[in-house]
KOLZA-660665 format. One line per 10 residues: their letters; for each residue x, y, z of C-alpha. Coordinates in pm, whole numbers, plus 50000, padded with zeros to 5 digits. Example, Ala and Ser with C-alpha at 12.3 -4.5 7.8 and 13.67 -1.06 7.14 Angstrom:
// residues 2
AS = 51230,49550,50780; 51367,49894,50714
// end
This chain:
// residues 450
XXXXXXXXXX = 53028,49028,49636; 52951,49045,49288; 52851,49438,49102; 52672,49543,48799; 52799,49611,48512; 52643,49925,48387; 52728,49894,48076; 52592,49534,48038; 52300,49710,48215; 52214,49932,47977
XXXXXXXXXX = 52266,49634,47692; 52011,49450,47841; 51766,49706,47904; 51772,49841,47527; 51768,49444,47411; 51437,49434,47684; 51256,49739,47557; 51279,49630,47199; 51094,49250,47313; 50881,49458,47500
XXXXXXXXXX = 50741,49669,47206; 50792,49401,46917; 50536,49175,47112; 50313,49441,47265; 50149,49631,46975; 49798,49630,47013; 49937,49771,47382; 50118,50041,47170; 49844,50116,46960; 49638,50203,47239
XXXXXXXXXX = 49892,50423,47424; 49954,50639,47093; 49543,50671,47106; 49542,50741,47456; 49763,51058,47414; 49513,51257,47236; 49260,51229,47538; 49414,51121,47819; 49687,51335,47995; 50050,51166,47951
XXXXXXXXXX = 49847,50881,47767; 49732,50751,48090; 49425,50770,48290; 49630,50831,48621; 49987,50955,48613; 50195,50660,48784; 50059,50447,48528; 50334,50610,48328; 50577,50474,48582; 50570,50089,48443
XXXXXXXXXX = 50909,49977,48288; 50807,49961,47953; 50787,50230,47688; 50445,50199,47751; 50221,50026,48024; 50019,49700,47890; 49621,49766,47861; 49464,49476,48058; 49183,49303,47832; 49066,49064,48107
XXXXXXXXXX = 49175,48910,48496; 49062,48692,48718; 49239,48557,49027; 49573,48582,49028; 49616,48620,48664; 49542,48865,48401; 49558,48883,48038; 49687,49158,47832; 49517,49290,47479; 49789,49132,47293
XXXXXXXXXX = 49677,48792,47457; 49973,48756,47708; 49902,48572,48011; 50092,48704,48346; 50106,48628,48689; 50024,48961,48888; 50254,48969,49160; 50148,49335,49214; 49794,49267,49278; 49675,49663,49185
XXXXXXXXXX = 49926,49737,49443; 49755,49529,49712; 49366,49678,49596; 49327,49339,49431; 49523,49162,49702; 49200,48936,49736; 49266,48809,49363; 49098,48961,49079; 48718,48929,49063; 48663,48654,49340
XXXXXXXXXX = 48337,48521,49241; 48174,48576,49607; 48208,48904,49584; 48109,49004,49213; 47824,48769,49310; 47700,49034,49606; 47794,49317,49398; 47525,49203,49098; 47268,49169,49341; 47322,49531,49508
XXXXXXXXXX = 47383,49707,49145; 47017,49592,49052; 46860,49650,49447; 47038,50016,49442; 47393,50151,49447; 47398,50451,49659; 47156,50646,49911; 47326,50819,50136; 47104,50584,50384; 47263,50271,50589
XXXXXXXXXX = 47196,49883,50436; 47265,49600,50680; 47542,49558,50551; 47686,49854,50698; 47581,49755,51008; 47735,49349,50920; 48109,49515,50825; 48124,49753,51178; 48047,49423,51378; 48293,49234,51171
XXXXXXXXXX = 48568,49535,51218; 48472,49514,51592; 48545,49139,51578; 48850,49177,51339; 49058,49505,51518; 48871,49484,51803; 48813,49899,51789; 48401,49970,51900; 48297,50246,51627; 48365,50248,51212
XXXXXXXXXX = 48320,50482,50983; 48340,50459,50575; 48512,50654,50312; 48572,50576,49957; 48935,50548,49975; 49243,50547,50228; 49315,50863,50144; 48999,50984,50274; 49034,50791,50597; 49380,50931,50710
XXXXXXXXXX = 49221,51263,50615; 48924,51252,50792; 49149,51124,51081; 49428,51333,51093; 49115,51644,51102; 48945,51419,51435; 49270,51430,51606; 49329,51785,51486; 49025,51862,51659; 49012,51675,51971
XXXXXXXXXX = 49387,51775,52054; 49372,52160,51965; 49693,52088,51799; 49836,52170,51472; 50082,51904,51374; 50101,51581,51274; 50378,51337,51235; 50508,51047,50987; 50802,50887,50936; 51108,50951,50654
XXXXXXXXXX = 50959,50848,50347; 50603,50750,50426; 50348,50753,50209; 49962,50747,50318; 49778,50830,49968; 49749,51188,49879; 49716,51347,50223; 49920,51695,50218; 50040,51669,50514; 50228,51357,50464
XXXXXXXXXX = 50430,51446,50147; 50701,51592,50383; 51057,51451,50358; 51409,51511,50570; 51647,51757,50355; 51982,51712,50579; 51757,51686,50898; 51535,51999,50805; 51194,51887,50726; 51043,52075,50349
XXXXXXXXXX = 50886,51889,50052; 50885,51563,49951; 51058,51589,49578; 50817,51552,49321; 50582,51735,49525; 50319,51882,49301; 50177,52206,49407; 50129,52185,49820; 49891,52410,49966; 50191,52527,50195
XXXXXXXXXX = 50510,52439,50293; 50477,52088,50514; 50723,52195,50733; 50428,52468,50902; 50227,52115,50941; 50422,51872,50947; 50717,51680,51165; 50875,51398,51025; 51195,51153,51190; 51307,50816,51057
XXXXXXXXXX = 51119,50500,51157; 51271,50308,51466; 51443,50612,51593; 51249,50627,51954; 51503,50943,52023; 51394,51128,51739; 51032,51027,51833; 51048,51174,52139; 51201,51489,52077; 50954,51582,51791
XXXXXXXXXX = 50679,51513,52017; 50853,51723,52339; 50723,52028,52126; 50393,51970,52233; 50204,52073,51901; 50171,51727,51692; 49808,51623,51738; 49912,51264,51635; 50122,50996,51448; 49996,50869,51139
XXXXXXXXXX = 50195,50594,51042; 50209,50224,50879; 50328,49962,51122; 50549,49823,50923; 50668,50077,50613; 50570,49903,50277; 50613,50192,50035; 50978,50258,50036; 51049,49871,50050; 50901,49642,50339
XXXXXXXXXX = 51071,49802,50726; 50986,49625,50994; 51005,49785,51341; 51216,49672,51637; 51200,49456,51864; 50992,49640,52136; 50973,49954,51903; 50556,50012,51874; 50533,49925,52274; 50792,50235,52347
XXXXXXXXXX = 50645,50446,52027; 50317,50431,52196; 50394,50537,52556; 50582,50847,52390; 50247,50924,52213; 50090,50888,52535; 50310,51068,52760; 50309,51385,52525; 49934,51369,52425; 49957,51254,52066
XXXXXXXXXX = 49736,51020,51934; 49831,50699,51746; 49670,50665,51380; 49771,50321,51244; 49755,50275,50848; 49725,49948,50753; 49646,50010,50398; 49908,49756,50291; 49993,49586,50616; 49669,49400,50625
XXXXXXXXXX = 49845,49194,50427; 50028,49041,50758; 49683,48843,50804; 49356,48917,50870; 49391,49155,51189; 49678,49315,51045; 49961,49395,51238; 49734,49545,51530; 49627,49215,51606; 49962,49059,51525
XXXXXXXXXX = 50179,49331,51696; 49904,49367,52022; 49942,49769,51888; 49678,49981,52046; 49613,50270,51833; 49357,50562,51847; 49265,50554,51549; 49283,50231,51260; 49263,50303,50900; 49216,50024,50624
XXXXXXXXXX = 49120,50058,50293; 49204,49910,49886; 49177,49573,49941; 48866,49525,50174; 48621,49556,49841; 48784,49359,49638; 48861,49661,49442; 48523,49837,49468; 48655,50144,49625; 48581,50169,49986
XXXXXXXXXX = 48750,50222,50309; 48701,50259,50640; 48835,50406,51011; 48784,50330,51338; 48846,50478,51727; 48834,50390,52095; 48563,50444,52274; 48679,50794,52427; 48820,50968,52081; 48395,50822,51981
XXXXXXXXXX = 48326,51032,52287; 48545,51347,52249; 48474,51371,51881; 48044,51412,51912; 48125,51649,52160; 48245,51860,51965; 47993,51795,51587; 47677,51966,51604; 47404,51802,51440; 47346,52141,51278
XXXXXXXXXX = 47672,52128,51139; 47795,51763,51101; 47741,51784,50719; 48000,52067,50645; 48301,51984,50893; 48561,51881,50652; 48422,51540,50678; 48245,51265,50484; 48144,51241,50151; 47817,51198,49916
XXXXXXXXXX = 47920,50847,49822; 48091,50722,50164; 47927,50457,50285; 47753,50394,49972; 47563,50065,49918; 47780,49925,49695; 48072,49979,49833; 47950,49828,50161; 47840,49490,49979; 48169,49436,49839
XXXXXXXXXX = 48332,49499,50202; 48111,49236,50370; 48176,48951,50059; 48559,49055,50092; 48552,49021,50461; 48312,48715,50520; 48435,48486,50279; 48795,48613,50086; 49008,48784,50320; 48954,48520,50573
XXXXXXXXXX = 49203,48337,50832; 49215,48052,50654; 49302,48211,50311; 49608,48375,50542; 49728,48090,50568; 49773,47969,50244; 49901,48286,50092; 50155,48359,50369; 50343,48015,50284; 50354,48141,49957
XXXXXXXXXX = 50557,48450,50017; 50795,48252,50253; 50868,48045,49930; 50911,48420,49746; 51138,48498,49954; 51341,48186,50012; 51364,48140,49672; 51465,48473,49566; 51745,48511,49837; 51885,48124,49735
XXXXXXXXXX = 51960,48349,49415; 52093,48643,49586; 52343,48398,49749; 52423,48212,49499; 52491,48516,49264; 52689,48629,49536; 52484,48998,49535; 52453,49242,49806; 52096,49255,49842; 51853,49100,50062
XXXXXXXXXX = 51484,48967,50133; 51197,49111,50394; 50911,48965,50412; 50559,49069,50600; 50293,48809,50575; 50175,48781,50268; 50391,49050,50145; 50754,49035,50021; 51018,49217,49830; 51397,49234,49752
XXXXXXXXXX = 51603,49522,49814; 51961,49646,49663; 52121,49598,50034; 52322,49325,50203; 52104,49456,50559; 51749,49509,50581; 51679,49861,50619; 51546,49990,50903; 51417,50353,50805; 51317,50555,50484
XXXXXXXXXX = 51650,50700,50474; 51834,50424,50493; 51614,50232,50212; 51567,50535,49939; 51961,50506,49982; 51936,50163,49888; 51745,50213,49593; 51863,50167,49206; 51593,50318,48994; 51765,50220,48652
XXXXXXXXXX = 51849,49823,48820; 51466,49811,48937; 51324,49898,48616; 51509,49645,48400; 51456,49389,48633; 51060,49446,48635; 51036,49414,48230; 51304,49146,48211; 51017,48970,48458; 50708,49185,48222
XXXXXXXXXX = 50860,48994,47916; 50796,48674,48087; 50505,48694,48215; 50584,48804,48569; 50419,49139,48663; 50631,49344,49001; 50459,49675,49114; 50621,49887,48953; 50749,50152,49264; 50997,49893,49379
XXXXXXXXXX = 51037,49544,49405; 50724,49421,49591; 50531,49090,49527; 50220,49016,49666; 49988,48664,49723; 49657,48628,49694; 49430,48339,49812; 49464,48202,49465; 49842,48240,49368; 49998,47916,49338
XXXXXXXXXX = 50314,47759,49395; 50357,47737,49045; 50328,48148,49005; 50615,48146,49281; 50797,47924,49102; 50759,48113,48759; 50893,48437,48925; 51168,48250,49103; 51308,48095,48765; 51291,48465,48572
XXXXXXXXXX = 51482,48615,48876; 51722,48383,48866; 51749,48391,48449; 51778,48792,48500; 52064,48758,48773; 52253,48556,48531; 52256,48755,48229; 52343,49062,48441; 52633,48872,48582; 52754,48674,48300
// end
């Protein structure tokens, strides 16, 4: 197997940078302006994170394309990573949300729509109540605090290197099999360890004895891990997971944030899983921020049990503008006529020809990395194996190879997201994108190697 040159690394990163900023300065411009307003120039801090010196300011998208200030056309591959996994602007949907701007955008009072989306998530997940939030974040919060309740325990549970939006709780990592903060970490309210327990995905013994303590009120977790490269589970993993849950009286919360993306009933409906509680947000509003939960019938019935109507407004959970009108609008265009079977099955081809082509180039470069693909999802990893937890995969992981590999790819026209090496389809992505990313892969392989 071949290795990298660090050296010739570095070479090639400096000899990307400079491209980068000689034909991006209207982008640069605009960052230099940004700093005197916006903290770290950016109006959220990952945005800092892309592999330029500075990320490009979009002027307009649409689709599966976008175009830059500095009137540079790219294929988005990272699709606002997956909240624009519908394509950018589907006219359906910016269609529904013109009509509801002008008929009203929020009144903490139900449309029909609301009432349209729960029947379609009954349909879709096949889970009997919904409720709305604006974001995923929200959802796993307001979940995690149901199970709390309804268990009268503590704790909850993820996996090595999860990640499930900004929830506290979740920001817990291993340190030599001791569980403390996540690095990077930014002010927790307390030490995770007093809430949280956390093993390595697929580990069923680990599993088990974290739950024998009899204080984690449930598992929050993503069927398949997306945000520390794609892991799939086992064979027979999810069927065992669950009966653990079961036998020790934890409840299952299933995150499909990102793993919607393995077709329209997510893995839950691929997989048969049978969780508690379902969370799905991002891409269901075609970016219009909304998200939503749902439960069996007995959490429905063991949660009002215990919500006054008195009270219901200051428990920890809800929001002003959950639920909102607009939001609601864009969830029923997504859902009725973008994220739709049939659009499934065009964009999961397409990944299947991301990922053959990629790993064709893997082999013929003779590298020790490899391919994983979930639906419409897929990314390459710096490993010969597919990982199979966190641990394994952060291990994996090449910070300084990943970044010059998504702006060799930025300088032609190819945007990755920019936490590893994920690319995403949407129903309009072509062949043709594929193709485009395949050659610049390729291109970048051989000038690392050569």
């Amino acid at each position: 197997m071949n290795t990298i040159d660090r050296e010739k690394l570095q070479s090639l990163r400096r000899r990307e940078e400079t491209r980068f900023t000689v034909e991006h300065p209207r982008s640069a411009n605009l960052f230099h302006r940004a700093q005197k307003s916006l903290l770290g120039g950016v109006p959220m801090n990952w945005m800092s994170k892309w592999a330029g010196a500075f990320p490009v300011f979009v002027a307009t998208a649409s689709g599966a394309h976008f175009t830059d200030v500095d009137g540079h056309d790219y294929v988005d591959l990272c699709l606002g990573d997956t909240g624009a996994m519908t394509g950018h602007s589907p006219q359906v949907v910016t269609e529904a949300i013109a009509r509801r701007v002008v008929e009203g955008i929020t009144f903490m009072l139900p449309t029909e729509d609301a009432l349209w989306v729960g029947e379609e998530l009954q349909r879709r997940f096949g889970l009997p109540f919904w409720q709305f939030t604006l974001t995923a974040t929200d959802a796993n919060r307001f979940a995690i605090r149901i199970a709390r309740e309804i268990t009268q325990r503590p704790k909850i549970l993820v996996f090595h290197y999860c990640y499930h939006g900004t929830v506290d709780e979740s920001f817990a990592s291993l340190q030599q099999g001791v569980v403390g903060p996540r690095r990077g970490n930014i002010g927790p309210p307390v030490n995770p360890s007093k809430t949280t327990r956390v093993v390595e995905f697929n580990d069923l013994d680990a599993l088990e004895e974290a739950l024998r303590h009899n204080d984690v009120a449930c598992i929050l977790a993503e069927p398949a891990m997306t945000n520390v490269g794609i892991i799939l589970p086992d064979d027979g993993y999810w069927r065992s997971a669950q009966q653990l849950a079961q036998r020790y009286g934890s409840l299952f919360i299933a995150d499909e944030t990102h793993t919607l993306c393995a077709g329209p009933g997510g893995c839950m409906r691929l997989w048969s899983l049978q969780p508690d509680i379902f969370v799905l947000g991002k891409a269901i509003g075609s970016g219009i921020p909304g998200a939503t939960y749902g439960c069996t019938e007995e959490i429905a019935q063991r949660i009002a049990a215990r919500i006054s109507l008195e009270d219901c407004d200051v428990g920890g959970i809800g929001g002003t503008l959950a639920g909102n009108a607009l939001s609601l609008a864009a969830m029923r265009a997504t859902l009725e006529n973008v994220l739709t079977a049939g659009a499934f099955q065009r964009m999961i081809p397409l990944a299947t020809r991301f990922a053959e082509g990629v790993s064709r180039h893997i082999e013929s470069a003779q590298l020790p990395w490899s391919v994983t693909q979930l639906g419409c999802r897929a990314e390459y990893t710096f490993s010969p194996a597919h990982p199979r937890n966190g641990g394994e995969s952060a291990a994996a992981a090449d910070f300084e190879l990943e970044r010059f590999l998504h702006l060799y790819a930025l300088n032609r026209g190819v945007l990755l997201t920019p936490f590893h090496n994920m690319a995403l389809m949407c129903p309009t992505t072509s062949a043709a994108d594929v193709d485009l990313h395949t050659r610049v892969f390729a291109e970048a392989t051989s000038d690392l190697l050569t």
